[in-house]
C-alpha positions as CSV (number, residue, x, y, z in Angstrom):
1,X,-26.9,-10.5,72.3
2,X,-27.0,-7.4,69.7
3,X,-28.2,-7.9,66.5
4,X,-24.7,-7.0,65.1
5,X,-23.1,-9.6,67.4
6,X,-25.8,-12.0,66.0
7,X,-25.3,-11.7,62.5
8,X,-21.5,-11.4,62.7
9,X,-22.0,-15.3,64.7
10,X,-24.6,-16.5,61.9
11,X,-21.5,-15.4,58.9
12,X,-18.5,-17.4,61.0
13,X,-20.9,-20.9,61.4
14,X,-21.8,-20.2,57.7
15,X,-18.6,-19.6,56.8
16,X,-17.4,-22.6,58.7
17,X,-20.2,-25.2,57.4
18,X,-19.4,-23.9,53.6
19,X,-22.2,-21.9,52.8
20,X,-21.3,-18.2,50.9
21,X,-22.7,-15.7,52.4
22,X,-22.0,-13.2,49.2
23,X,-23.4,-14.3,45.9
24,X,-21.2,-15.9,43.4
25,X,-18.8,-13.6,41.5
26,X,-18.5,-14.1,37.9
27,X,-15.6,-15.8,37.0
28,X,-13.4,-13.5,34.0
29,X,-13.0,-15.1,30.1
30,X,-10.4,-14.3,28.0
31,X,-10.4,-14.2,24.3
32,X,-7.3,-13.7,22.0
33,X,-7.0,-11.7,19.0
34,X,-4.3,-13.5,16.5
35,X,-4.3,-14.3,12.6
36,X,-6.9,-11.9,11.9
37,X,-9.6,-13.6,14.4
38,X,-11.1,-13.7,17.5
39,X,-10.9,-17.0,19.2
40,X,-12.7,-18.4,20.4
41,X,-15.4,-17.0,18.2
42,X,-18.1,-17.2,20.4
43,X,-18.3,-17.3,24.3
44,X,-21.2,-18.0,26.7
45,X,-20.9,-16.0,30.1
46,X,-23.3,-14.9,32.9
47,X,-24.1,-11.3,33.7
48,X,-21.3,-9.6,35.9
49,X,-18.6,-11.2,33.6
50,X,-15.4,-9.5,32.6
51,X,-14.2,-10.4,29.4
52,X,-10.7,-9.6,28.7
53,X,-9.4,-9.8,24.9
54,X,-5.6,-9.8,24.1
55,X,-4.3,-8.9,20.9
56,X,-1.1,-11.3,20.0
57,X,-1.6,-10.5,16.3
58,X,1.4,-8.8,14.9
59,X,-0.9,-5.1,14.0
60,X,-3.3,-3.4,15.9
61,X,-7.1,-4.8,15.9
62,X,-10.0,-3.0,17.8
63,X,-12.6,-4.7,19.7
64,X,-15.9,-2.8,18.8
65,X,-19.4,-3.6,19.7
66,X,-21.7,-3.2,16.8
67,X,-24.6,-2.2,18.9
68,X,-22.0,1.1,20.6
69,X,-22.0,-0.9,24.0
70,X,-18.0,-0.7,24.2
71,X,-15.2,-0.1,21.4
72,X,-11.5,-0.3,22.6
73,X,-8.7,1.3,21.1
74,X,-6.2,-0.1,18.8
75,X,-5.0,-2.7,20.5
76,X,-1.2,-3.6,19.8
77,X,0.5,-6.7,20.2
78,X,0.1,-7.2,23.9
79,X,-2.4,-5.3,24.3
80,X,-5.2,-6.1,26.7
81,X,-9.3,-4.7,26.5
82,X,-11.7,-5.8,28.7
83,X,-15.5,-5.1,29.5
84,X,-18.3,-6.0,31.8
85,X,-21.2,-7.6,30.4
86,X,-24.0,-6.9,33.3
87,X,-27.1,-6.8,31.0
88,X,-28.1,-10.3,29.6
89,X,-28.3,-9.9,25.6
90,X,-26.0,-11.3,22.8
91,X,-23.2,-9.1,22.0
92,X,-21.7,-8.8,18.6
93,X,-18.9,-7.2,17.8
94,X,-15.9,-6.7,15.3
95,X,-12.5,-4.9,14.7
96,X,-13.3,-2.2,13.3
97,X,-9.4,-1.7,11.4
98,X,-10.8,-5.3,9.7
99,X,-14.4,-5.5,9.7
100,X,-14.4,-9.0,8.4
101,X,-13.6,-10.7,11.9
102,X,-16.5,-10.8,14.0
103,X,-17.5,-12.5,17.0
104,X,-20.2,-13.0,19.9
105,X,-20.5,-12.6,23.1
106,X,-23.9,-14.4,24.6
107,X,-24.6,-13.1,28.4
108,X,-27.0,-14.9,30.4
109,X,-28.6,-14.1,33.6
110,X,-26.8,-14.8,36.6
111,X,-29.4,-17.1,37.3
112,X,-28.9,-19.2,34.3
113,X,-31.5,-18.1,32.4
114,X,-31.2,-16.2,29.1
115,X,-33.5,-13.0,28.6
116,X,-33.8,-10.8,25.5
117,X,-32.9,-7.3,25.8
């Protein structure tokens, strides 16, 4: 038996008793922009996530990292912005049309653990 033939037999009896063979794939979160705030305010994800943020405000808000990690356009009603957190850190950010509305984004390791950048 080949090693190819091997590892293909090893995936289908994993595969078949339940165990993943390819590690776990961050699931998306979604956060909405409306009445001048982010909601919710402040999200907990592990590394790899996409977070995608949809303005249903009436006028355009921005999604805009205060540490220059990602900034999105103006986002009109409708409008979708999303990013991928892959480096475990807390994430600020704000609209940068309306400064007063922040939020947070806190990425964890994808081992559960937090680490500071």
């Amino acid at each position: 038996m080949s090693f190819r033939t091997l590892l293909f037999a090893v995936a289908v009896i994993a595969a078949t008793v339940g165990i993943a063979c390819d590690p776990a794939v961050a699931e998306d979160q979604t956060v909405t922009i409306d009445n001048f705030t982010f909601n919710p305010p402040q999200i907990t994800a592990k590394a790899g996530t996409t977070v995608i943020w949809t303005n249903q405000d009436d006028i355009p808000h921005t999604v805009t990292s205060a540490a220059r990690a990602f900034k999105s356009k103006a986002l009109d009603t409708d409008d979708k912005f999303s990013f991928t957190f892959t480096t475990p850190a807390t994430y600020e950010y704000f609209c940068s049309l309306h400064p007063h509305m922040t939020a947070t984004v806190v990425v964890e390791a994808a081992t559960g653990s937090n680490t500071k950048p």
